[in-house]
N, CA, C and O atoms as a CHARMM CRD file, in Angstrom:
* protein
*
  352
    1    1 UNK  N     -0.41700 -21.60200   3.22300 PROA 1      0.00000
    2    1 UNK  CA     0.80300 -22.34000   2.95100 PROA 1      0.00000
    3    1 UNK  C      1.71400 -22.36200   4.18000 PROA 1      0.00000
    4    1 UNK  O      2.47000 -23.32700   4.29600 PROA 1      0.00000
    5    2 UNK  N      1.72100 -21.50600   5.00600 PROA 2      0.00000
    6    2 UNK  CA     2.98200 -21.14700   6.38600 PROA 2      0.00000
    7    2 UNK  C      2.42700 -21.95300   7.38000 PROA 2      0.00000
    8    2 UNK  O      3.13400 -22.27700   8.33400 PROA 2      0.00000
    9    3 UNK  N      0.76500 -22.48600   7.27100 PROA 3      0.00000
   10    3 UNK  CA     0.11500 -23.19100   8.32200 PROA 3      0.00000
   11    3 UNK  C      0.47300 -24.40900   8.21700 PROA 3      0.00000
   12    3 UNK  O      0.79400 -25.11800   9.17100 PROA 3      0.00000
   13    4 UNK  N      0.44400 -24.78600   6.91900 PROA 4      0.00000
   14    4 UNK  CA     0.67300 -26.62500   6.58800 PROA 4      0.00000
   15    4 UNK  C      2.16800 -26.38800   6.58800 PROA 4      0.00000
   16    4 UNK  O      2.78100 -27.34400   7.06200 PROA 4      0.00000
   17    5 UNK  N      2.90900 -25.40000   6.19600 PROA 5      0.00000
   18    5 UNK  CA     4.54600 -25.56700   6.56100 PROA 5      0.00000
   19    5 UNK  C      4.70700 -25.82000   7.72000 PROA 5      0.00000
   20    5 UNK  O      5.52200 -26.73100   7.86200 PROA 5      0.00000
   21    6 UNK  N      4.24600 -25.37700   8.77700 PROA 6      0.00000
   22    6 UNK  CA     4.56400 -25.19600  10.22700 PROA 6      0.00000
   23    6 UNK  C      3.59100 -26.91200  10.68900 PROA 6      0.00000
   24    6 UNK  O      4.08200 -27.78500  11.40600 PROA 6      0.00000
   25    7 UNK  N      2.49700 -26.96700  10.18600 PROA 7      0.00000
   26    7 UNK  CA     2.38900 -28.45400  11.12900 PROA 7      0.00000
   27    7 UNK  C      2.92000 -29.38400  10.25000 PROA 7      0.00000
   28    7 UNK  O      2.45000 -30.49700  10.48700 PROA 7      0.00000
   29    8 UNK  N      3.78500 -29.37800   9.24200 PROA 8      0.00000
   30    8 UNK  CA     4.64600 -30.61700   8.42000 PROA 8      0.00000
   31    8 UNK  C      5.95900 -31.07400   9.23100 PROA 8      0.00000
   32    8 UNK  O      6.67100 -32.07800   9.19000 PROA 8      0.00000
   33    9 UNK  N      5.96200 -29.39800  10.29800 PROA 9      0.00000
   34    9 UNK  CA     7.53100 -29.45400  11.35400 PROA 9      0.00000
   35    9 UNK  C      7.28200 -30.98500  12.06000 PROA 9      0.00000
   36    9 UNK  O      6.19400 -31.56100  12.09100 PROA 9      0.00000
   37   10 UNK  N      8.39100 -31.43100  12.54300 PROA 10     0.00000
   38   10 UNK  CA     8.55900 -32.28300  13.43200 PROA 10     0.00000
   39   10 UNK  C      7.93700 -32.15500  14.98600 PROA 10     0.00000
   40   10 UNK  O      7.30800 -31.11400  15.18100 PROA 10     0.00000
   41   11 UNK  N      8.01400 -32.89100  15.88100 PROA 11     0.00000
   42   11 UNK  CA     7.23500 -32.34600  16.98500 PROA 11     0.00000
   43   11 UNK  C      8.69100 -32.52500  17.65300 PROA 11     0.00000
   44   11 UNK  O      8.68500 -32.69100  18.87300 PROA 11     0.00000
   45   12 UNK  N      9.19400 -32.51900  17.38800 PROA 12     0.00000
   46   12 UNK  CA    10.54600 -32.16800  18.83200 PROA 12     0.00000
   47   12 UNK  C     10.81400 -30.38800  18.29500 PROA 12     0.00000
   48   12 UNK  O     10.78300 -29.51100  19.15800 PROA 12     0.00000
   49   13 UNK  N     11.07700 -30.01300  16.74500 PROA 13     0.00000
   50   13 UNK  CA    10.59600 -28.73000  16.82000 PROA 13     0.00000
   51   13 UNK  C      9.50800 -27.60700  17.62500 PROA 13     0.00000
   52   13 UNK  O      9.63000 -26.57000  18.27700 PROA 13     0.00000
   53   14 UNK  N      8.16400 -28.66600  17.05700 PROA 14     0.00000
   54   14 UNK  CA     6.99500 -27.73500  18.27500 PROA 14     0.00000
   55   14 UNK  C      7.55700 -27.58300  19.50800 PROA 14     0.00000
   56   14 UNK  O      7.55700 -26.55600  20.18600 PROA 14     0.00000
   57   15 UNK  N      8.12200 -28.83200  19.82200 PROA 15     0.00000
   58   15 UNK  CA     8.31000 -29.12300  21.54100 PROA 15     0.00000
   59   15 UNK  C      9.23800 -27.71700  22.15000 PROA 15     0.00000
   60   15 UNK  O      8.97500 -27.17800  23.22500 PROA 15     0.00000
   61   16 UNK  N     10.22500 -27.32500  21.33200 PROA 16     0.00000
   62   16 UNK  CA    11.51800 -26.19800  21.00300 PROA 16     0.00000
   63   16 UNK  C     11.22600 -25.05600  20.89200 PROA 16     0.00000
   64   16 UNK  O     12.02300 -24.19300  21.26200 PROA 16     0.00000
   65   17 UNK  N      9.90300 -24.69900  20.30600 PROA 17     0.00000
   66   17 UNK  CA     9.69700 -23.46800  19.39900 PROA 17     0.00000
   67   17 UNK  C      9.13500 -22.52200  20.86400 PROA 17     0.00000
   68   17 UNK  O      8.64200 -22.81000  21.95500 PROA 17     0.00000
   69   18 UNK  N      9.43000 -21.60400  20.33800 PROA 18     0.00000
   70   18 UNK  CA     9.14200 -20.43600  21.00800 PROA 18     0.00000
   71   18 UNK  C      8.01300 -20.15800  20.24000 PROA 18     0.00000
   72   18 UNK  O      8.01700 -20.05000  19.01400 PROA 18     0.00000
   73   19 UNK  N      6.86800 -20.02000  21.10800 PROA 19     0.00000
   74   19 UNK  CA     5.66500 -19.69900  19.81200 PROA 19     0.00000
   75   19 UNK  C      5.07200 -17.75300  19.43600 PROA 19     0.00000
   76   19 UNK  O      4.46800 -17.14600  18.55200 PROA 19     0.00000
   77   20 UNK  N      5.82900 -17.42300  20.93600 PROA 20     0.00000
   78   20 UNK  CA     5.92800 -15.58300  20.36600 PROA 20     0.00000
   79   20 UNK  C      6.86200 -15.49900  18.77000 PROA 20     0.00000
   80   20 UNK  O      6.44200 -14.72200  17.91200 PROA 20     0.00000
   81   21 UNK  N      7.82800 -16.15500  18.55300 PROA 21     0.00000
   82   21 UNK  CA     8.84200 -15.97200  17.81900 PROA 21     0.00000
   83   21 UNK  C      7.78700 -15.96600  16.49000 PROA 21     0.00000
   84   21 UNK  O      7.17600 -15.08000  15.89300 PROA 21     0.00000
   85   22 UNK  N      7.90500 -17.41000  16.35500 PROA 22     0.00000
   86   22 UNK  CA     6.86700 -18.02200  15.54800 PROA 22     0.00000
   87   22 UNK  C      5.61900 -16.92900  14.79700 PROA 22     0.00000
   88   22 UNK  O      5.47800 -16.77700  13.58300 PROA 22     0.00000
   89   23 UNK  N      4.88400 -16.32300  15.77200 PROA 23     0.00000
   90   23 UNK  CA     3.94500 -15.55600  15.45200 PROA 23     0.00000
   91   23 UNK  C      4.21900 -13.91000  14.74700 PROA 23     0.00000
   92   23 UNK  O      3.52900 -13.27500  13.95000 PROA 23     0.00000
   93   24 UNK  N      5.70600 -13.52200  15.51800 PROA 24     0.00000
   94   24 UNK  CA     6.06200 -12.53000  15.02600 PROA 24     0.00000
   95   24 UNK  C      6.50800 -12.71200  13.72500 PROA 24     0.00000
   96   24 UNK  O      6.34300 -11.65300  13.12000 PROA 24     0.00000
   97   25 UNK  N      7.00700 -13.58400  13.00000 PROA 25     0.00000
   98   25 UNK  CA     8.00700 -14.20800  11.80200 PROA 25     0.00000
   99   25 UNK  C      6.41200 -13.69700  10.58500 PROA 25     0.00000
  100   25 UNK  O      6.20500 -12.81400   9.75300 PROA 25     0.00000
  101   26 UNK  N      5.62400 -14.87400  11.16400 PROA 26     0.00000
  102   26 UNK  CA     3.89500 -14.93800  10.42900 PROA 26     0.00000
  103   26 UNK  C      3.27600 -13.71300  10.35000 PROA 26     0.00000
  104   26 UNK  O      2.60700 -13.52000   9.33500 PROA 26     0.00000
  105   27 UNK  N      3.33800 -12.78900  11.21700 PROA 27     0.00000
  106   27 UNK  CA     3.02200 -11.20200  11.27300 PROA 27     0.00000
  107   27 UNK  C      3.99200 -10.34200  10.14300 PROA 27     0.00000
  108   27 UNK  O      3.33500  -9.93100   9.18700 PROA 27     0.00000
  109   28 UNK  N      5.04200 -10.10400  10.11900 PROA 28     0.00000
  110   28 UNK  CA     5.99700  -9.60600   9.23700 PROA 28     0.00000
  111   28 UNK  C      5.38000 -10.26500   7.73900 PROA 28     0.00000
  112   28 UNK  O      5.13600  -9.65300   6.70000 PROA 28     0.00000
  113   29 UNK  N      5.25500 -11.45900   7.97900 PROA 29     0.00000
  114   29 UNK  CA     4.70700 -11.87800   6.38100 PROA 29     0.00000
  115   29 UNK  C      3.65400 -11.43000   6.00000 PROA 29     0.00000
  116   29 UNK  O      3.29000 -11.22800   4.84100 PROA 29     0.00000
  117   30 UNK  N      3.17000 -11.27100   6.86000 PROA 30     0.00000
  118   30 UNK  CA     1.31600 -10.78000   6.68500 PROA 30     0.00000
  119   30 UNK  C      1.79200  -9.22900   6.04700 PROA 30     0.00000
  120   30 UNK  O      1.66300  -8.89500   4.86900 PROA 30     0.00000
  121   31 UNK  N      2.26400  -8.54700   6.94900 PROA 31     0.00000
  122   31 UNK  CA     2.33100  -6.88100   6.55600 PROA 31     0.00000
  123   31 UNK  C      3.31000  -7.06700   5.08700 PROA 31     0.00000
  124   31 UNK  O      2.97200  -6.68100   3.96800 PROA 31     0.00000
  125   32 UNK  N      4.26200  -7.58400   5.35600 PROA 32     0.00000
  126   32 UNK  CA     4.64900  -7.28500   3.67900 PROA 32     0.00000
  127   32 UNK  C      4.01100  -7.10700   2.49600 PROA 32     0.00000
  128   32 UNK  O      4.15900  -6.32200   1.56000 PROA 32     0.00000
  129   33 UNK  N      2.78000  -8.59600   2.89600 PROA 33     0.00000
  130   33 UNK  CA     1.72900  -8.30100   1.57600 PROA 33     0.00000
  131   33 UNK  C      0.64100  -7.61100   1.61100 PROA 33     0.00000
  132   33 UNK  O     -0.12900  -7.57900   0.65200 PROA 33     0.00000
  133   34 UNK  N      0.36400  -6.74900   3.10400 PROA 34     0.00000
  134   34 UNK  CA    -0.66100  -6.10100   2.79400 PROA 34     0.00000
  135   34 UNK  C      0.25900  -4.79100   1.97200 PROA 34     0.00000
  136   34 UNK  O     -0.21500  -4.19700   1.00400 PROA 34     0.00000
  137   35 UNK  N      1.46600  -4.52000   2.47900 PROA 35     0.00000
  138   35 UNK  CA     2.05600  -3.30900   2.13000 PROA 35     0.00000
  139   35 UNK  C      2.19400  -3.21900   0.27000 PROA 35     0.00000
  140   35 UNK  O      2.04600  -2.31500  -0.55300 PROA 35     0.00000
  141   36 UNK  N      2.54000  -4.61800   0.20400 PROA 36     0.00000
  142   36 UNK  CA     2.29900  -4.61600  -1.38400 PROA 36     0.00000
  143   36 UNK  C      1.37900  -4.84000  -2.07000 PROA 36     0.00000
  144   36 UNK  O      1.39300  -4.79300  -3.30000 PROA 36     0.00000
  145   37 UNK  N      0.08800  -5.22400  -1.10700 PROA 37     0.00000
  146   37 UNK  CA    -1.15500  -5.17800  -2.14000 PROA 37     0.00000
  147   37 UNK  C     -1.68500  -3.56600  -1.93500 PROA 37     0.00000
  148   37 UNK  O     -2.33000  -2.91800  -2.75900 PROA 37     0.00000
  149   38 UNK  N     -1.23600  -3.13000  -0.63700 PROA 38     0.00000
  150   38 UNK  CA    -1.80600  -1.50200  -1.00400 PROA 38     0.00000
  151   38 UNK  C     -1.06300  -0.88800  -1.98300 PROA 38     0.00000
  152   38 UNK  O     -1.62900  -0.03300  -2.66500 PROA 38     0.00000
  153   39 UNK  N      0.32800  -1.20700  -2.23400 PROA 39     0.00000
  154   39 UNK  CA     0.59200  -0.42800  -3.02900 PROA 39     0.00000
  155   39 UNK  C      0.25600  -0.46300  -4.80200 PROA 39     0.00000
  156   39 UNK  O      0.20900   0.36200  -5.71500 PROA 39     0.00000
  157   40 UNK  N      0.12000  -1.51900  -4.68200 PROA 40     0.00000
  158   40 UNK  CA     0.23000  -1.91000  -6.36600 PROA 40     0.00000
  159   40 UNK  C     -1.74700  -2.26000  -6.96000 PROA 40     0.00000
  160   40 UNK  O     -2.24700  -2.57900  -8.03800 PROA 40     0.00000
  161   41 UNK  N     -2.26000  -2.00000  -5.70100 PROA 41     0.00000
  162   41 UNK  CA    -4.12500  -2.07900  -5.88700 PROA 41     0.00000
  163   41 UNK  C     -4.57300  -0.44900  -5.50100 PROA 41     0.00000
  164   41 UNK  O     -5.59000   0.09300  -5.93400 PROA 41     0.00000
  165   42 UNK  N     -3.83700   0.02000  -4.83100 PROA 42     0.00000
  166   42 UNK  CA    -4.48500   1.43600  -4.51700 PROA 42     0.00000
  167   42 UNK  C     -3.77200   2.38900  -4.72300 PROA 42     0.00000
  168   42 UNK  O     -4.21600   3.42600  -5.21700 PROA 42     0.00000
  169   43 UNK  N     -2.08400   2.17300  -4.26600 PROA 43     0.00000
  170   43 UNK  CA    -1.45000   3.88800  -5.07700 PROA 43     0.00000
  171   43 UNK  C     -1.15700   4.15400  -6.33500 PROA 43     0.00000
  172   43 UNK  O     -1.24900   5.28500  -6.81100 PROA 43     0.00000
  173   44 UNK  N     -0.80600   3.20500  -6.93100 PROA 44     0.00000
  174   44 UNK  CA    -0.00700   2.95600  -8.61300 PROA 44     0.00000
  175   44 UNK  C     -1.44400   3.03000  -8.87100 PROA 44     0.00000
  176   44 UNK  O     -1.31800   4.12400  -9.42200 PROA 44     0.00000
  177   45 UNK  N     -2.63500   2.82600  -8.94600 PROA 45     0.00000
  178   45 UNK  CA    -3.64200   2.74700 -10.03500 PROA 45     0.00000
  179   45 UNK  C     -4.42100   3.93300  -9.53400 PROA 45     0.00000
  180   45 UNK  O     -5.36200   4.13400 -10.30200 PROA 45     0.00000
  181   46 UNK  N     -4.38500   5.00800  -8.29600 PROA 46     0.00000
  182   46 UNK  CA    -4.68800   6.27300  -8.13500 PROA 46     0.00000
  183   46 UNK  C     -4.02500   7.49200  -8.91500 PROA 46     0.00000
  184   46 UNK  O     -4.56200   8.49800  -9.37900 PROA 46     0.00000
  185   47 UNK  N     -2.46200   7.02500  -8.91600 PROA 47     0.00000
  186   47 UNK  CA    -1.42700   7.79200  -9.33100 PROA 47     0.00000
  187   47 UNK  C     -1.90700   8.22700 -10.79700 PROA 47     0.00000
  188   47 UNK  O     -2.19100   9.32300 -11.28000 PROA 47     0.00000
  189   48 UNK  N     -1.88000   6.73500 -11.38100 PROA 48     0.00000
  190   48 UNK  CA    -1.95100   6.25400 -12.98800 PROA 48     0.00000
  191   48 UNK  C     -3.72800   7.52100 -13.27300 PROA 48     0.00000
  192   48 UNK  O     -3.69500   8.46500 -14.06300 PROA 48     0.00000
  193   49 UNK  N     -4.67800   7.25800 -12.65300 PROA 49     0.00000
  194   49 UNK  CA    -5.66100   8.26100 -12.52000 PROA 49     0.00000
  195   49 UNK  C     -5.92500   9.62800 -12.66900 PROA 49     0.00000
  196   49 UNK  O     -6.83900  10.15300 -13.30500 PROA 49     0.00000
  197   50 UNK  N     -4.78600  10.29300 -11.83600 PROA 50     0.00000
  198   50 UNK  CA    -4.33900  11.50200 -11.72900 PROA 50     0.00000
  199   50 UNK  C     -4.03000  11.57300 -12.81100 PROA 50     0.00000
  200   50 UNK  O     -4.86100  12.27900 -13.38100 PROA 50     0.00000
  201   51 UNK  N     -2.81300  11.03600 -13.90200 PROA 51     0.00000
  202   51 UNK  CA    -1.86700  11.44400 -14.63600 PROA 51     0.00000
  203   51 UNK  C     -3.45100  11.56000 -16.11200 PROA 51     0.00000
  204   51 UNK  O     -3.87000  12.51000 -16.77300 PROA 51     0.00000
  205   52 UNK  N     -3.75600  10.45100 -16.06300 PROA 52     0.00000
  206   52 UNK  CA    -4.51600  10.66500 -17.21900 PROA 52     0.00000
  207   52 UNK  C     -5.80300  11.44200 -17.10600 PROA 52     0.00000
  208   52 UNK  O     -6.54200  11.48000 -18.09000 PROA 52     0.00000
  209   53 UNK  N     -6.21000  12.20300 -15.74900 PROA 53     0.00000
  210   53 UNK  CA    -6.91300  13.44400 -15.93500 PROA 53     0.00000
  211   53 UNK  C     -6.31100  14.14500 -16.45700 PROA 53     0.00000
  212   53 UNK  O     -6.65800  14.37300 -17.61600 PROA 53     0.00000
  213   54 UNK  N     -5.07900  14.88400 -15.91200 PROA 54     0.00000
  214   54 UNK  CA    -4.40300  15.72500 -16.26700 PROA 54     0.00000
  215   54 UNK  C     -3.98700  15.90800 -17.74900 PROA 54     0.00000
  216   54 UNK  O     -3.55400  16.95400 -18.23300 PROA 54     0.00000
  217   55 UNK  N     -4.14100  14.98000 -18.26200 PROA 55     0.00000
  218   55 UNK  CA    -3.59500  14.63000 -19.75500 PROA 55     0.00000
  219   55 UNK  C     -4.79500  14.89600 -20.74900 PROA 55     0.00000
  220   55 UNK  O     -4.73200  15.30900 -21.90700 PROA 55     0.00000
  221   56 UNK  N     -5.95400  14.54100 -19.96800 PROA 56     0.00000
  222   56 UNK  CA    -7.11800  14.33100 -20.43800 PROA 56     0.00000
  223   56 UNK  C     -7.89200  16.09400 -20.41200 PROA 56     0.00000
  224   56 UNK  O     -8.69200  16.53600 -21.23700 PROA 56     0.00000
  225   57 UNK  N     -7.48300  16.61200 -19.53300 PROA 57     0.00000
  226   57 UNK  CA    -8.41300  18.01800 -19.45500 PROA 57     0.00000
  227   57 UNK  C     -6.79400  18.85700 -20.49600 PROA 57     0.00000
  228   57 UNK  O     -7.13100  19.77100 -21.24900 PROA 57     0.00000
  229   58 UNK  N     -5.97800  18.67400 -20.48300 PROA 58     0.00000
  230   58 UNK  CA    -4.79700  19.31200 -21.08500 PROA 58     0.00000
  231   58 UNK  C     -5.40100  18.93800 -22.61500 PROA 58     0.00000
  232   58 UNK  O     -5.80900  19.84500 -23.34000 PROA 58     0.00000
  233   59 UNK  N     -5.41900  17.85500 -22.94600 PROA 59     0.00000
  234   59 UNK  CA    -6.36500  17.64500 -24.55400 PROA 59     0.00000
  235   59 UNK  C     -7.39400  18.47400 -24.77600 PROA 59     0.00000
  236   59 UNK  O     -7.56200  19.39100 -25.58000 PROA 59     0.00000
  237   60 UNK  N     -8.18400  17.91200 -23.76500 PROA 60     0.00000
  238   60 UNK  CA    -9.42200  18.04200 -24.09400 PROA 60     0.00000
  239   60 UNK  C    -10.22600  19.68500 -24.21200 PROA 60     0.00000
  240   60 UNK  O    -11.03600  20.22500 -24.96400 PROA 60     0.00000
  241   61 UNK  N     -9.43600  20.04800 -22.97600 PROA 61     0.00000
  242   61 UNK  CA    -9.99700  21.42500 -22.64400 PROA 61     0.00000
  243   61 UNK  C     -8.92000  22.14600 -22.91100 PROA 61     0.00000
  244   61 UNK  O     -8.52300  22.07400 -24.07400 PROA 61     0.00000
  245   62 UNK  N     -8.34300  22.80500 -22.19600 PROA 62     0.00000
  246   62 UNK  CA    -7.17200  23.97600 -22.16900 PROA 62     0.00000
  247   62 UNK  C     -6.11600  23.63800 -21.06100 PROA 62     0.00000
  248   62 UNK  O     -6.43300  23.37100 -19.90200 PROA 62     0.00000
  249   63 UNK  N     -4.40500  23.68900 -21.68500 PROA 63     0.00000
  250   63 UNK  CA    -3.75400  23.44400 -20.81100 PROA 63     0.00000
  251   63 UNK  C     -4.19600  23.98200 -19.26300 PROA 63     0.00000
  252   63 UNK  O     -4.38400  23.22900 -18.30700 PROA 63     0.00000
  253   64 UNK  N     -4.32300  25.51700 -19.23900 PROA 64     0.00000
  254   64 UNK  CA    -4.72500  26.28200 -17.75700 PROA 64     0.00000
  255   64 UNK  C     -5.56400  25.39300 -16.71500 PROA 64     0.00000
  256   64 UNK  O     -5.27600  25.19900 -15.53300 PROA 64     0.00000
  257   65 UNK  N     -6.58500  24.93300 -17.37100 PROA 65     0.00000
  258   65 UNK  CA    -7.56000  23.81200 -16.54600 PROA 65     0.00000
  259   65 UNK  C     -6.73400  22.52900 -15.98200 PROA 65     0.00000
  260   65 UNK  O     -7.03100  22.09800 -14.86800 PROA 65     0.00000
  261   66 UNK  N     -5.72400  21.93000 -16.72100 PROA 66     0.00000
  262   66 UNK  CA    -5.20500  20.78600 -16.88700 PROA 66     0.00000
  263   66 UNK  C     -4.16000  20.95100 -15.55100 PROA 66     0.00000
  264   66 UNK  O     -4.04800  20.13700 -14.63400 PROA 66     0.00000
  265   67 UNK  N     -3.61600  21.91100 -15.66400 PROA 67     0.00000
  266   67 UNK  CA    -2.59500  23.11300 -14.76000 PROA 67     0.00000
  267   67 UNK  C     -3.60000  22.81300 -13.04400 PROA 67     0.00000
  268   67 UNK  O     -3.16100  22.05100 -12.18300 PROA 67     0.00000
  269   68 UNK  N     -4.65800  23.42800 -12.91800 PROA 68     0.00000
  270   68 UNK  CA    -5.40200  23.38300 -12.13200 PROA 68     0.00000
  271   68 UNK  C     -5.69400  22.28400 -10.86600 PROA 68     0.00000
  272   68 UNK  O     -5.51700  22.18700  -9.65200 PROA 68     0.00000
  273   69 UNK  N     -6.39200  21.36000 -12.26000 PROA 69     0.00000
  274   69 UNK  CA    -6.07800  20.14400 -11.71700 PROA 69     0.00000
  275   69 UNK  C     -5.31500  19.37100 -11.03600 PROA 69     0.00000
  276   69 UNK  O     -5.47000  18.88700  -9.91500 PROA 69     0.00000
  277   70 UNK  N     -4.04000  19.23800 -12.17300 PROA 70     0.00000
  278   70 UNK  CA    -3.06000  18.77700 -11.41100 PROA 70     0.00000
  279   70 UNK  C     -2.55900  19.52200  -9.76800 PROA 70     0.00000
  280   70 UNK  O     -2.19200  18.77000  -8.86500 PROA 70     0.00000
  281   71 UNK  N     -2.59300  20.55900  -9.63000 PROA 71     0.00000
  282   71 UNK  CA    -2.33900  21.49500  -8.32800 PROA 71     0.00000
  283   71 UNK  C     -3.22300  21.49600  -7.54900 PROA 71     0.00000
  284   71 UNK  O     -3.13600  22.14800  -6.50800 PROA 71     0.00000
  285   72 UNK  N     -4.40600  20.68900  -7.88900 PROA 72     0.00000
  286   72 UNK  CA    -5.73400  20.57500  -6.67200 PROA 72     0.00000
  287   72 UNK  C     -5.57300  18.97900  -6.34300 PROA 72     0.00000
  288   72 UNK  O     -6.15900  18.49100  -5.37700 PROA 72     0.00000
  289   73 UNK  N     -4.60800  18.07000  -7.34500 PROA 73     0.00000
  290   73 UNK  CA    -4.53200  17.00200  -6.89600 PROA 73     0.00000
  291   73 UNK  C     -3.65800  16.58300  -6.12600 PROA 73     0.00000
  292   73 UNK  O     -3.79400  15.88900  -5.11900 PROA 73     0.00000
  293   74 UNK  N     -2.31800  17.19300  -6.80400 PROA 74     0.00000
  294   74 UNK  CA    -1.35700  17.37500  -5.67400 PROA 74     0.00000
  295   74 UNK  C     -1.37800  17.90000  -4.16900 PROA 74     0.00000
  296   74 UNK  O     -0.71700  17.28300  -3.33400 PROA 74     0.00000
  297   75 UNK  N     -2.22500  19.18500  -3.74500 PROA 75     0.00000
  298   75 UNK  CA    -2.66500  19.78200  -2.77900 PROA 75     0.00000
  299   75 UNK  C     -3.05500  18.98900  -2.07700 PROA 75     0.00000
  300   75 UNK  O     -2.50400  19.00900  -0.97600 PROA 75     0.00000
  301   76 UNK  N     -4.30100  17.75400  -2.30500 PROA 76     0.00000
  302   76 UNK  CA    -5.38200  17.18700  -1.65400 PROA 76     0.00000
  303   76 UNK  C     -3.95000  15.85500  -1.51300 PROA 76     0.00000
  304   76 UNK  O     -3.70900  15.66000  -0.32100 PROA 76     0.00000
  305   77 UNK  N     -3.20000  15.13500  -2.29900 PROA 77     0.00000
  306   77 UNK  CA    -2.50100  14.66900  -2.32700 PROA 77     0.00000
  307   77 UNK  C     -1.24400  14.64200  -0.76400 PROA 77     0.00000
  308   77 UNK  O     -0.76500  13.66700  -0.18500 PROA 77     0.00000
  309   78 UNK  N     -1.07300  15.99400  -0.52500 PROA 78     0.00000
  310   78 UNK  CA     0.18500  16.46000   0.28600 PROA 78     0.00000
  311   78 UNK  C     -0.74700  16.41700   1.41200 PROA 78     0.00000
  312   78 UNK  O     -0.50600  15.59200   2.29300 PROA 78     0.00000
  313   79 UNK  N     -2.06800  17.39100   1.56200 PROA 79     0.00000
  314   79 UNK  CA    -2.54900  17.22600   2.61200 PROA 79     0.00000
  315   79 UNK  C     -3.03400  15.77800   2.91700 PROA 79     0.00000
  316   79 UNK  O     -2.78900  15.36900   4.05200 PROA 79     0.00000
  317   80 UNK  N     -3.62000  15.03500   2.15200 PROA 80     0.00000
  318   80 UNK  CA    -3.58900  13.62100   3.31900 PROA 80     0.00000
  319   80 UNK  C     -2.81600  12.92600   3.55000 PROA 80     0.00000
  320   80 UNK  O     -3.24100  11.85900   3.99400 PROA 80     0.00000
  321   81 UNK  N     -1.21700  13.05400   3.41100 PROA 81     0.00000
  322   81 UNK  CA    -0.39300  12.68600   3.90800 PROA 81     0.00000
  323   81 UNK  C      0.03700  13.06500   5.24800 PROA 81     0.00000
  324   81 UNK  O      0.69600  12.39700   6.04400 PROA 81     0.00000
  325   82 UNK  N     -0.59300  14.62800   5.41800 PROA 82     0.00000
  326   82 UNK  CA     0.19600  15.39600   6.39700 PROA 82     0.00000
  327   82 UNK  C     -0.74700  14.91800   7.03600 PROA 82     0.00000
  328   82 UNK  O     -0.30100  14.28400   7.99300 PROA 82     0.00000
  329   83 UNK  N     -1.94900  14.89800   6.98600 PROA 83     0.00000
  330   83 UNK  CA    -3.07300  15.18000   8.11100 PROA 83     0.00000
  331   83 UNK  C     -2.82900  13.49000   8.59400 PROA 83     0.00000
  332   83 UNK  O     -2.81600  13.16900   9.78200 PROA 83     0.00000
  333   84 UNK  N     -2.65700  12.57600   7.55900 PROA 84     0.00000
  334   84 UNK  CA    -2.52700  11.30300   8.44900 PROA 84     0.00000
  335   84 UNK  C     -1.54200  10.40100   9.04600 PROA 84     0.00000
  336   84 UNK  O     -1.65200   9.29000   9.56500 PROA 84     0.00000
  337   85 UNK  N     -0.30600  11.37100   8.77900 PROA 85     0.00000
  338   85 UNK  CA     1.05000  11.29600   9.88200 PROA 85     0.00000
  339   85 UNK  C      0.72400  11.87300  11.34800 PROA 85     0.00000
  340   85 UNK  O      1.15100  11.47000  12.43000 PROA 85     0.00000
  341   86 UNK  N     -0.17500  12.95600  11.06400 PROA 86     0.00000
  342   86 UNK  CA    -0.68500  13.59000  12.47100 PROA 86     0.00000
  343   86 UNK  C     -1.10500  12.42600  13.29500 PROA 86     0.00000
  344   86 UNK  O     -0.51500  12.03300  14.30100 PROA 86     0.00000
  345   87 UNK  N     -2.60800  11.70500  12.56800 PROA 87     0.00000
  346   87 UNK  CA    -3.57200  10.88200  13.19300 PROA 87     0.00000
  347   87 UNK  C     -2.67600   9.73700  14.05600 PROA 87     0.00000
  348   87 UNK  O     -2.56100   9.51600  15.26200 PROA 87     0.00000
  349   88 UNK  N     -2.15000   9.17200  12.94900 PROA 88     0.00000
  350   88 UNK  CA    -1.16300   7.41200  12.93200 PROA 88     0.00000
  351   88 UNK  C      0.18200   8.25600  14.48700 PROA 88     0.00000
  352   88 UNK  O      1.10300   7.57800  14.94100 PROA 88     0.00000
């Protein structure tokens, strides 16, 4: 859609445009939606995962296990955050 917006411009625009500008504007759009398709395709439906193990071994088995879990998910949770602030 931003491609056919941009050649619908006029050509005394093209003629005007700064085309670094241009590309940076199209970049920002790009990351917004990757930022919101990671979030709403990979953390919210990991999160949602976690919660209903935890819920699920707390039923199923014995709170203590359920306990466990959750603290081995969180753990693994904290550490790949830390370890990949290091990397980035």
């Amino acid at each position: 859609m931003s491609f056919n917006r941009i050649l619908a411009l006029s050509l005394s625009w093209h003629m005007k445009c700064n085309t670094g500008e241009l590309l940076r504007i199209l970049d920002k759009g790009s990351a917004i939606n990757r930022v919101s398709e990671l979030i709403w395709f990979m953390v919210i439906p990991a999160l949602v995962d976690i919660c209903a193990a935890h819920v699920v071994f707390i039923v199923r088995f014995e709170p203590a296990l359920g306990v466990v879990v959750r603290v081995v998910m969180e753990s693994y949770i904290w550490a790949n955050i830390t370890l990949t602030s290091y990397v980035w």
